[in-house]
N, C-alpha and C positions, 0 to 999 in steps of 0.2 A: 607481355602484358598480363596475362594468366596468375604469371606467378604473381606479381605486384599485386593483382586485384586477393589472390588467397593471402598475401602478408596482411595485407589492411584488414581481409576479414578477421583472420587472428587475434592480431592487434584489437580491433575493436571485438571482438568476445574476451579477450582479456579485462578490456577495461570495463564488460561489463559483468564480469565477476568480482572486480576489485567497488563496482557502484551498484552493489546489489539493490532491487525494491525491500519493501520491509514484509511481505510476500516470498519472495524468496528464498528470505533470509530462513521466515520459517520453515517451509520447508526443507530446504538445505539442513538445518539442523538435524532436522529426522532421519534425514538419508543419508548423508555424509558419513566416511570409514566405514561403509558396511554397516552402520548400524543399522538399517532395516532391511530384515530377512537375510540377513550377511551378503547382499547383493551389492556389488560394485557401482556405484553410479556416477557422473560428471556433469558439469552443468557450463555451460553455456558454450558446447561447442559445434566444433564444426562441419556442417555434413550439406556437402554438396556445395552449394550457395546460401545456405542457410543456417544460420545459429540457432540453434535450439538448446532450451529453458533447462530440460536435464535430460541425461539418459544414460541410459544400461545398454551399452552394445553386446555385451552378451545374452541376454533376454531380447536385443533390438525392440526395446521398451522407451519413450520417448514421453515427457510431462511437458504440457505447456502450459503454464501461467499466464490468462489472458485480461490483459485490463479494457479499458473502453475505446481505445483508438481499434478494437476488434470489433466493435459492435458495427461499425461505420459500414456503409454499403464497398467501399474501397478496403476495408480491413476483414472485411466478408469475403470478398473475391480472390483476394491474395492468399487468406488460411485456405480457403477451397485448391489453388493452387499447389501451395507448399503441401497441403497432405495430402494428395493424389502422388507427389514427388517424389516425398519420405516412405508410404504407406507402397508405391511401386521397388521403392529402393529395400522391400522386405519389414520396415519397422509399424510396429500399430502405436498409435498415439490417443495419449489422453489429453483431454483440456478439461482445463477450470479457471472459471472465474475468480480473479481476485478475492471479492466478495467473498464468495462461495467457499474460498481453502479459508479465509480467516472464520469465519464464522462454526464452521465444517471439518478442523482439520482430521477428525478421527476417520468422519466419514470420507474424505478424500483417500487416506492414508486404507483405508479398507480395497476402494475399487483399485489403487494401487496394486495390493497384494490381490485382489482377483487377478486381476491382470496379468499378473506374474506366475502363480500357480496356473490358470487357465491362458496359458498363451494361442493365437491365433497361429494356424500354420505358416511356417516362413519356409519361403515365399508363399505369400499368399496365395489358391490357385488361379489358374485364368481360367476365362469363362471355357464351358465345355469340361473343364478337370474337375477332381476332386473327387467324390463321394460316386460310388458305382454300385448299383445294386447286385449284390453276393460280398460284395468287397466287405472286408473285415477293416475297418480304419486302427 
């Protein structure tokens, strides 16, 4: 049963890189073949039970494109959900509003490359780790 439910997920992240939004689209343009920052990215795959919008598994860098069925109290709980998921499974994610990348793309396209230059540590630490006074990071 397992595998049949990951075929269909496939399958339908296929079909939604063949029915991009027009969102998407522009993005994709800018990041596709390396061309931003020569970093490898993919878009709309699969990780865990979850499709997500692009991402650089070598940077474990994750974009999500979010339109209004996100704003709903039901599309609030579930992001909350999936990036506790993604963000335990090692990756930091960014979101943006629809809106926000059309109007914004520079400015998107900037916290992007923050992001990428200043990665968060992977994995993240748990509580109790991390940072030790004398410790040299």
């Amino acid at each position: 049963m397992r595998v049949k439910k990951t075929v269909e997920k496939i399958n339908f992240a296929r079909s939604l890189r063949v029915h991009q939004t027009d969102v998407e689209k522009l993005l994709w343009a800018k990041l596709r073949d390396k061309r931003f920052m020569g970093i490898k990215f993919r878009r709309q795959q699969v990780i865990g039970s979850y499709i997500v919008d692009f991402v650089s598994f070598k940077n474990k860098l994750i974009i999500e494109l979010d339109g209004g069925q996100h704003n709903s109290e039901l599309g609030k709980r579930k992001d909350v959900v999936r990036t506790e998921w993604l963000s335990n499974e090692g990756f930091h994610i960014l979101r943006f509003w629809n809106k926000e990348l059309l109007e914004n793309i520079e400015g998107a396209l900037t916290m992007i490359q923050d992001a990428l230059s200043n990665p968060s540590p992977n994995p993240l630490p748990q509580r109790g780790e991390g940072y030790k006074e004398g410790t040299i990071l």
